[in-house]
C-alpha positions as CSV (number, residue, x, y, z in Angstrom):
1,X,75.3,82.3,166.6
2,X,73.8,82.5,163.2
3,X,73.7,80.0,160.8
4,X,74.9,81.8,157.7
5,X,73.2,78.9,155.0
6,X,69.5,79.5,156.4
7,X,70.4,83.2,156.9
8,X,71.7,84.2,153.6
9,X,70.0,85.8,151.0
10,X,70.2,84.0,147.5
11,X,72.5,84.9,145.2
12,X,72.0,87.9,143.4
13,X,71.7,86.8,139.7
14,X,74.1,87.7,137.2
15,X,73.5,90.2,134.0
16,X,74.7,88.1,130.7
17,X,77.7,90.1,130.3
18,X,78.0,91.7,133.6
19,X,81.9,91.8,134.6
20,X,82.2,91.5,138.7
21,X,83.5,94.1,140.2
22,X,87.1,93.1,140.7
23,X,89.0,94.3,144.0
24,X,92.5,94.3,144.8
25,X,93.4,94.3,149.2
26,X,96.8,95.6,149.3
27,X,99.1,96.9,152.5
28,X,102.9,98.5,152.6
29,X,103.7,96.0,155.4
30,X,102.9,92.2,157.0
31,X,101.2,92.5,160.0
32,X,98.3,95.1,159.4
33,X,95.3,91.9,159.2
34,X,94.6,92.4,155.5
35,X,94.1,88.9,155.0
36,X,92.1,88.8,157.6
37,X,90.1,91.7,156.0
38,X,89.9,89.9,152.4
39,X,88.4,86.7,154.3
40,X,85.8,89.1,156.6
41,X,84.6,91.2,153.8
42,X,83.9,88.1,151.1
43,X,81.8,86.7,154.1
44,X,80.1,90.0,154.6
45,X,79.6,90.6,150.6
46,X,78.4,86.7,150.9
47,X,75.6,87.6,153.7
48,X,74.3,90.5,151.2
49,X,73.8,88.1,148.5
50,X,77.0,88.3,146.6
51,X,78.5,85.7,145.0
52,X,82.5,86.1,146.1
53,X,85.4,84.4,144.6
54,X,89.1,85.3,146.2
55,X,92.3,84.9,144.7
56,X,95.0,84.6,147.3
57,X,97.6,85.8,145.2
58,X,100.5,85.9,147.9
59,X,101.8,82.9,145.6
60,X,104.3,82.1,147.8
61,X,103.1,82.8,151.1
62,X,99.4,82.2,151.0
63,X,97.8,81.6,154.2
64,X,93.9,82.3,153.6
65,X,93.3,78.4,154.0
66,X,95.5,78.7,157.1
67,X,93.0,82.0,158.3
68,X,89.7,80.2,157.8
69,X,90.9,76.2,158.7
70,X,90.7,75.4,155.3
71,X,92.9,72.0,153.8
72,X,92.9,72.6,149.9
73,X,94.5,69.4,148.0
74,X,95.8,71.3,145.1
75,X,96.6,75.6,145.4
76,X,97.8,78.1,142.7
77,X,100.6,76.4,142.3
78,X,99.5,73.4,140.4
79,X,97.8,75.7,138.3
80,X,100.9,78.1,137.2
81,X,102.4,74.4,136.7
82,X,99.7,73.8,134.4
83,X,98.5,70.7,136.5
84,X,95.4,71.6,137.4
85,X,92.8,74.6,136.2
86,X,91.0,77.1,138.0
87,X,88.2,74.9,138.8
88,X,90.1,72.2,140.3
89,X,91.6,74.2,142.8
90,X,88.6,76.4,143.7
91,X,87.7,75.3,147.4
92,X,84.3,76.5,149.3
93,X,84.7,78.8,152.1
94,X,82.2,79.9,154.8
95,X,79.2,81.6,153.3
96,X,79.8,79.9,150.1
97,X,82.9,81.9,149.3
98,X,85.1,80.7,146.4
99,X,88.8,80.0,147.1
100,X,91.9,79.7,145.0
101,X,94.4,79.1,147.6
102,X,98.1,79.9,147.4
103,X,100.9,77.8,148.5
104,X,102.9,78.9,151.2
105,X,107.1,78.1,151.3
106,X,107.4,78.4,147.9
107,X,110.2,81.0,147.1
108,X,109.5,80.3,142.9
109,X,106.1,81.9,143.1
110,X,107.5,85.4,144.5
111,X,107.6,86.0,141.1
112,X,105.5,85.1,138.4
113,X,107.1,84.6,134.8
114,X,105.2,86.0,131.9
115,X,104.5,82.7,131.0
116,X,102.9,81.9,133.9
117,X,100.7,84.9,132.9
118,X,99.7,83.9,130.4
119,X,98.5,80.5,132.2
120,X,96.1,82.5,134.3
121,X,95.1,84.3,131.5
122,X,94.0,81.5,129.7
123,X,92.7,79.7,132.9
124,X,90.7,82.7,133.8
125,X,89.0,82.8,130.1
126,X,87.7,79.4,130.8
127,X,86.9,80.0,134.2
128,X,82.4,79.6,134.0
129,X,82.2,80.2,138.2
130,X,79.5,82.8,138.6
131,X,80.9,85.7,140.6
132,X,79.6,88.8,141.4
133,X,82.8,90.1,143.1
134,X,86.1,89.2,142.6
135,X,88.9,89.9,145.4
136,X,92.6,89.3,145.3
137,X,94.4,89.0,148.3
138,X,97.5,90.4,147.0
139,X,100.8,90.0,149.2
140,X,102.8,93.0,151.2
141,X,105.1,95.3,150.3
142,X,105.8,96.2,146.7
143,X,107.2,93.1,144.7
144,X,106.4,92.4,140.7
145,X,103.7,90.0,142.1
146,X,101.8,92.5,144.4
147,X,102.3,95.7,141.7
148,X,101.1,92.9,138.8
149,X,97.6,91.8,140.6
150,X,97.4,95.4,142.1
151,X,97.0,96.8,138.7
152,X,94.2,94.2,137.2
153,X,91.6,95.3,139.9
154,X,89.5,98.2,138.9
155,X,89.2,99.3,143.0
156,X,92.2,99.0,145.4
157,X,91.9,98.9,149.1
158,X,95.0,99.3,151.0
159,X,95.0,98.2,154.2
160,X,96.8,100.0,157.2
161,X,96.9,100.7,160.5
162,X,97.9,103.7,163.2
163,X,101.7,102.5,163.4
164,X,104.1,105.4,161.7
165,X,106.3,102.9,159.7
166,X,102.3,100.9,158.3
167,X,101.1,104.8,157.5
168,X,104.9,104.9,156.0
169,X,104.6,101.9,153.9
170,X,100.8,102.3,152.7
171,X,102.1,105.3,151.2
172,X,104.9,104.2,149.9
173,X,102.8,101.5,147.9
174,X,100.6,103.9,146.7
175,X,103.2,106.3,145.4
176,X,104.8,103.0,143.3
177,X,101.4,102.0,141.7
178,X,101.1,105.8,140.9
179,X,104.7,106.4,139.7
180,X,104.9,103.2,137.5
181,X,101.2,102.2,136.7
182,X,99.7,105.2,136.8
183,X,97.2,104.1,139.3
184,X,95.2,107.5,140.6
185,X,92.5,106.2,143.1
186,X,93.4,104.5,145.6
187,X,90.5,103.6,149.2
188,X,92.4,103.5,152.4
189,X,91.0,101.0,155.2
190,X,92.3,101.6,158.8
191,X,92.7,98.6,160.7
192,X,92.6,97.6,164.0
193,X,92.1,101.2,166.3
194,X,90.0,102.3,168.6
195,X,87.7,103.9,166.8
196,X,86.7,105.9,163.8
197,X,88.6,109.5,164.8
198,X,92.0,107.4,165.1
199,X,91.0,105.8,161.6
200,X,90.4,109.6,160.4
201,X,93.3,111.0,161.3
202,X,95.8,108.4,159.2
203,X,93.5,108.8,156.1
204,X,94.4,112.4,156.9
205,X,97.9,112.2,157.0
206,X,97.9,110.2,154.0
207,X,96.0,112.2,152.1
208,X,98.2,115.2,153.0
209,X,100.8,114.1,152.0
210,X,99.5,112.3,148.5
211,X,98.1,115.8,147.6
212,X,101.4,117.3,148.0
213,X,103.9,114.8,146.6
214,X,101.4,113.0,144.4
215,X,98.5,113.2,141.7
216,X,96.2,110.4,143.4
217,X,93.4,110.0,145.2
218,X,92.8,108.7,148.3
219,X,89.0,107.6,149.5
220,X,88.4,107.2,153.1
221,X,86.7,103.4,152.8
222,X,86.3,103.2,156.8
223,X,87.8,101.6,159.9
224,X,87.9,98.3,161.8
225,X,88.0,98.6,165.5
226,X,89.9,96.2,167.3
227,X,87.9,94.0,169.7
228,X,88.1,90.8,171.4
229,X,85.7,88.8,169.7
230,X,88.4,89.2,166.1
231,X,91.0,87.9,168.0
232,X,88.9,84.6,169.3
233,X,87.8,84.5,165.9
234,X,91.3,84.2,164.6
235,X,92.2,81.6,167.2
236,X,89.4,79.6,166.2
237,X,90.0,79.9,162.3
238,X,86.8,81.6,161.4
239,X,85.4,84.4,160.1
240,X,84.4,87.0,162.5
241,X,81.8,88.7,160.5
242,X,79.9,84.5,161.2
243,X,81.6,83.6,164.6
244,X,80.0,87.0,166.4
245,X,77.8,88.9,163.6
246,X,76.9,91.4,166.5
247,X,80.8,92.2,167.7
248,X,82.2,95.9,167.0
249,X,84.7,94.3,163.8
250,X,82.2,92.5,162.4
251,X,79.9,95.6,161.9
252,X,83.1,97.2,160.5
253,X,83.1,94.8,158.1
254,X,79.4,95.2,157.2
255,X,79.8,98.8,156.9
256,X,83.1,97.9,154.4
257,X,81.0,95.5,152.1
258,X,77.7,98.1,152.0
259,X,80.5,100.8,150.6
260,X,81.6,98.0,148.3
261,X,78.1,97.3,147.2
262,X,77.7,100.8,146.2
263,X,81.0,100.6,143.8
264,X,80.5,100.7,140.3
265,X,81.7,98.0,137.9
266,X,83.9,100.2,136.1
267,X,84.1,98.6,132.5
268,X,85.8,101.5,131.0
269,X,89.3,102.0,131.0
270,X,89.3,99.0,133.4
271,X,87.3,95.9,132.8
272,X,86.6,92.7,133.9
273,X,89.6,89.5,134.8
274,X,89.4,88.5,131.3
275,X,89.9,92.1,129.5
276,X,92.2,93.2,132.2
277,X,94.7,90.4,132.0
278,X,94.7,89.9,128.4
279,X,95.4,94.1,127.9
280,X,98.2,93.3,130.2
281,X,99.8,90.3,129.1
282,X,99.9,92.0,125.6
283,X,101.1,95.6,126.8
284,X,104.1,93.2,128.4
285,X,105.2,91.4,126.2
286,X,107.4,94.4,125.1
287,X,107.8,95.6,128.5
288,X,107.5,95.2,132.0
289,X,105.6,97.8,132.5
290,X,102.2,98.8,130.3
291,X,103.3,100.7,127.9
292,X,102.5,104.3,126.9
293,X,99.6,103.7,124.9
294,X,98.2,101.7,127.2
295,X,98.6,104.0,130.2
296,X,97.1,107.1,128.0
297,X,94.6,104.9,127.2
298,X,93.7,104.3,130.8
299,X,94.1,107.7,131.9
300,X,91.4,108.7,129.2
């Protein structure tokens, strides 16, 4: 086993001014292992010399502590009370990871108010954590809280598997952001198969059907194949991609972070956390929904 704090590379430094690439893991349904994703790729990202920070923004039923044996004292949830700031949250994951945890039983957080956006905003301004690359762990399904932090990222990775009704509901996530937010690119990760022509064929059927009933995109961003070595992972409440470097998943999430790697950080229409939410929070305070400047501005 490797012993990630001798084996990392050092951080790679930061330009002055340089927004992180901000990243969004989404999924139509519970169940698909996006979490589980999130914490495997910030490892992965970590072993190449990023620095990661992860918002686990399923408010109410946050379980990336859980994942990775994690006990925060404070989570989200003292911040959107205005208790604590970013910082005193933040907890250290494996690989040097940044977390802000969730809570988890907490109905109230399902759905943040906008002047709990406005906390994050401000929280988020101050915020002088180095990062690199910024992922939020968004919850399932399509909620106010999952389209909300869905539509600050400037990449979204939606996370599904083989199943009919997952395939079903990655869809219809992707056809809400696009209907409402007109969100156009979208990178689909198949999870848990056997291998990378059962991954394939649901980016296929996906795209298919986006290119007939909708004007987005949808990039192929690769495939996790199931294996033993995840699931003992999991049971142990680690990250695969440090508890068995050399198993089939966690090269699948190597592969994931070198495409991540090659991203650009897109700083036009869609900038860093700061710019992002603050566009937001002022698009909405007419509106629920960004307004039509603001989306012809994004579309360019």
């Amino acid at each position: 086993m490797e012993n990630s704090k001798t084996d990392r590379p050092e951080p790679s430094p930061i330009p002055l001014g340089r927004s992180p690439k901000v990243i969004a893991i989404t999924s139509g349904k519970g169940g698909v292992g996006k979490t589980n994703v999130v914490a495997n790729l910030a490892v992965a990202l970590s072993r190449m010399g990023q620095q990661v920070m992860i918002l686990d923004a399923d408010l109410g039923l946050g379980n990336l502590d859980v994942l990775l044996g994690i006990v925060p004292k404070f989570t989200m949830e003292h911040v959107l009370l205005g208790q604590k700031t970013l910082s005193e949250v933040m907890v250290e994951g494996p690989g040097g990871i940044q977390i802000l945890p969730a809570s988890s039983g907490r109905e109230q957080l399902t759905h943040i108010t906008p002047e709990q956006k406005l906390i994050l905003q401000a929280e988020f301004d101050r915020l002088e954590k180095a990062m690199n690359v910024f992922l939020i762990d968004t919850g399932a399904g399509i909620s106010t809280n999952v389209l909300y932090f869905n539509t600050v990222a400037q990449e979204i990775i939606v996370v599904a598997s083989s199943e009919p009704t997952s395939i079903a509901d990655a869809y219809a996530v992707m056809k809400v952001l696009s209907k409402r937010y007109a969100e156009k690119r979208f990178n689909l990760l198949v999870n848990m198969v056997r291998g990378e022509t059962e991954a394939r064929e649901v980016h296929r059927r996906l795209s298919r059907a986006a290119e007939r009933f909708l004007d987005i995109v949808i990039h192929y961003a690769g495939f996790i194949p199931e294996d033993d070595y995840l699931r003992m992972a999991v049971s142990e409440q680690r990250a695969v991609v440090e508890f068995h470097p050399q198993s089939r998943s966690s090269q699948g999430f190597m592969r994931l972070a070198g495409k991540v790697m090659e991203w650009p950080v897109d700083t036009f229409p869609k900038g860093g956390v700061q710019f992002l939410w603050r566009r937001m929070l002022s698009a909405e305070a007419e509106s629920p929904f960004p307004t039509a400047a603001v989306l012809e501005h994004r579309n360019g």
